[in-house]
C-alpha positions in Angstrom: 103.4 65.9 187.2 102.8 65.7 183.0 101.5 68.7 181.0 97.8 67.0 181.3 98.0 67.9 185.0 98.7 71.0 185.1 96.1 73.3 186.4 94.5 75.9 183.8 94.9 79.5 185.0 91.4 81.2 185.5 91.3 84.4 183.6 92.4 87.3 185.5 94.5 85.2 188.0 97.9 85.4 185.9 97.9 88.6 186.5 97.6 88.2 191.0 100.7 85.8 190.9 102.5 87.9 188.8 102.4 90.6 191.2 102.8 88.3 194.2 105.7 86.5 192.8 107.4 90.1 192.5 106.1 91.9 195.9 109.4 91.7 197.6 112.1 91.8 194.7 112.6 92.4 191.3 113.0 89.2 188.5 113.1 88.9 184.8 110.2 87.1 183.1 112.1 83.5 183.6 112.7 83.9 186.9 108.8 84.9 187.4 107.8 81.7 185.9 109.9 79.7 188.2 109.3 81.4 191.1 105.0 81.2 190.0 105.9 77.5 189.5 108.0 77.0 192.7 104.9 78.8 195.0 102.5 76.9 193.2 104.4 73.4 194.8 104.8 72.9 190.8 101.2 72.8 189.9 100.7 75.8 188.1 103.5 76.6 184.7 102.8 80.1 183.1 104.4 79.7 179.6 106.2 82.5 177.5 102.9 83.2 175.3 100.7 83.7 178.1 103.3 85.6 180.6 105.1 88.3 178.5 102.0 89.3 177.3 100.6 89.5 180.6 104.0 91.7 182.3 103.3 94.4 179.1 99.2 94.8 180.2 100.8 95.3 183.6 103.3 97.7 182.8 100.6 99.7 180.6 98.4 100.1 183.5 101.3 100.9 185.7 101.3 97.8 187.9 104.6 97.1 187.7 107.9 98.7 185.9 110.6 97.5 183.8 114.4 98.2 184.0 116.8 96.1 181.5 119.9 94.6 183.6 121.7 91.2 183.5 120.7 87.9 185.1 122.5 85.5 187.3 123.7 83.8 183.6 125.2 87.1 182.9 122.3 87.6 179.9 121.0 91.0 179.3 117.2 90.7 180.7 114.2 92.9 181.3 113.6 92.8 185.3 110.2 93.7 186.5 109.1 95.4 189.7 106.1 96.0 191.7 104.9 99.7 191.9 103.0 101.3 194.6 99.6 101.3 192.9 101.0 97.5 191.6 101.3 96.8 195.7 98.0 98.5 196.0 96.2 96.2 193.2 97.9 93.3 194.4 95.9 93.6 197.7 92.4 94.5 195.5 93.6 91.1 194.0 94.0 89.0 196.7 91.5 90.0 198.3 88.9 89.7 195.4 90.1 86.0 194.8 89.6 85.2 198.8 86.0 86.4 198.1 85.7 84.4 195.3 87.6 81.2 196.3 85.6 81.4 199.6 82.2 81.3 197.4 83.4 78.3 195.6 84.2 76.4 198.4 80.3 77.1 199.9 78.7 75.9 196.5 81.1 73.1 196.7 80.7 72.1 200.2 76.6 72.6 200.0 75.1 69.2 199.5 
């Protein structure tokens, strides 16, 4: 799949598969862009300038938390994890985005 393929993120969305791609361990920001990437069947790729920014608004409003250890290269790296009121939002989230995917599909499917 080129670049041109690539779905666009909607706004607000980056910040759902964040959270999911963290819900059952803790990864440094490469390893969440892989794994977004790897969930995604390789449709969706969340680049540097669009992700870090994104893992400091979470950590600001307490989604997630940050603890600096090394990765499987032995690099120091900042690992993310999900918080309880991050677990919390993540549900809100997900189920916000089934409303609104659900919605899409009627318009979509209404001839």
């Amino acid at each position: 799949m080129t670049a041109k393929e690539r779905l666009e993120l909607l706004q607000g969305t980056l910040d759902m598969l964040i959270l999911k791609s963290i819900s059952h361990a803790p990864m440094h920001g490469f390893g969440i862009s892989i794994r977004i990437r790897q969930m995604s069947q390789e449709v969706l790729q969340v680049e540097q300038g669009s992700l870090y920014p994104a893992l400091y608004r979470l950590e600001n409003r307490g989604w997630i938390k940050s603890e600096w250890g090394v990765s499987d290269n032995n690099r120091r790296a900042k690992f993310y994890e999900l918080t309880s009121v991050g677990r919390k939002q993540l549900g809100v989230e997900t189920a916000n985005w089934e409303r609104l995917s659900s919605a899409i599909n009627l318009v979509l499917a209404t001839g």
